[in-house]
C-alpha positions as semicolon CSV with decimal commas, in nm:
position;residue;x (nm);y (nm);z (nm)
1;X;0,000;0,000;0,000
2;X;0,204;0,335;-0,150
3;X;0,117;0,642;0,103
4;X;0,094;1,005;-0,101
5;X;0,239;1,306;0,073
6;X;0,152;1,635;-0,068
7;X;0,329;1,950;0,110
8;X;0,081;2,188;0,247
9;X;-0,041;2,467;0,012
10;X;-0,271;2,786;0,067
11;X;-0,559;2,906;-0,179
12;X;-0,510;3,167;-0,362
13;X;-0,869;3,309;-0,334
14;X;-1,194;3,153;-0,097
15;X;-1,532;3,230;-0,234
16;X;-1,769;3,378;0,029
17;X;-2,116;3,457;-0,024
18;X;-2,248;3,744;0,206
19;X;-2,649;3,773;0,192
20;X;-2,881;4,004;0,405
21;X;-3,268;4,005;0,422
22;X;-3,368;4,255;0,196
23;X;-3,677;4,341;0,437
24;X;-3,437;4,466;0,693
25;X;-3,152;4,553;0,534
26;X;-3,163;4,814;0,273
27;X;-2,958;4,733;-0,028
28;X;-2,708;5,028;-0,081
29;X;-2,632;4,923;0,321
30;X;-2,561;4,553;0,247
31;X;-2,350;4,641;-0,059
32;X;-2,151;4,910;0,126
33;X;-2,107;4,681;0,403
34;X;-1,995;4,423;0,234
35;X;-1,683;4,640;0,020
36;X;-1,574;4,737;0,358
37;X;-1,557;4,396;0,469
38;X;-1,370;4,336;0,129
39;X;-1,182;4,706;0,180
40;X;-1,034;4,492;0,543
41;X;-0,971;4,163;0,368
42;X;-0,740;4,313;0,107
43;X;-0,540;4,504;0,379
44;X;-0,587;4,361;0,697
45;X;-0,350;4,696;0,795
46;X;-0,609;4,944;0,738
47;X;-0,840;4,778;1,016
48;X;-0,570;4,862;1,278
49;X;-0,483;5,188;1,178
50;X;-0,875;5,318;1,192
51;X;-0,924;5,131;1,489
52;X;-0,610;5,332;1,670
């Protein structure tokens, strides 16, 4: 019985798919929600510096 070992890789992207009730959540508010979520994700350094 062969064994495979693979070295460990990372993803180069992860799909996510946000949703909000539309009923309680107005849509320009979900959408600008969600590119500040994406704003943190692509610099992670931004978060710290508003949060300081």
């Amino acid at each position: 019985m062969s064994t495979v070992r693979r070295s460990p890789s990372c993803a180069s992207s992860c799909a996510r798919c946000p949703s909000s009730d539309h009923r309680i959540i107005d849509g320009h508010a979900g959408a600008a929600f969600a590119y500040e979520i994406i704003g943190y994700l692509e610099d992670p350094d931004r978060l710290f510096l508003e949060m300081s």
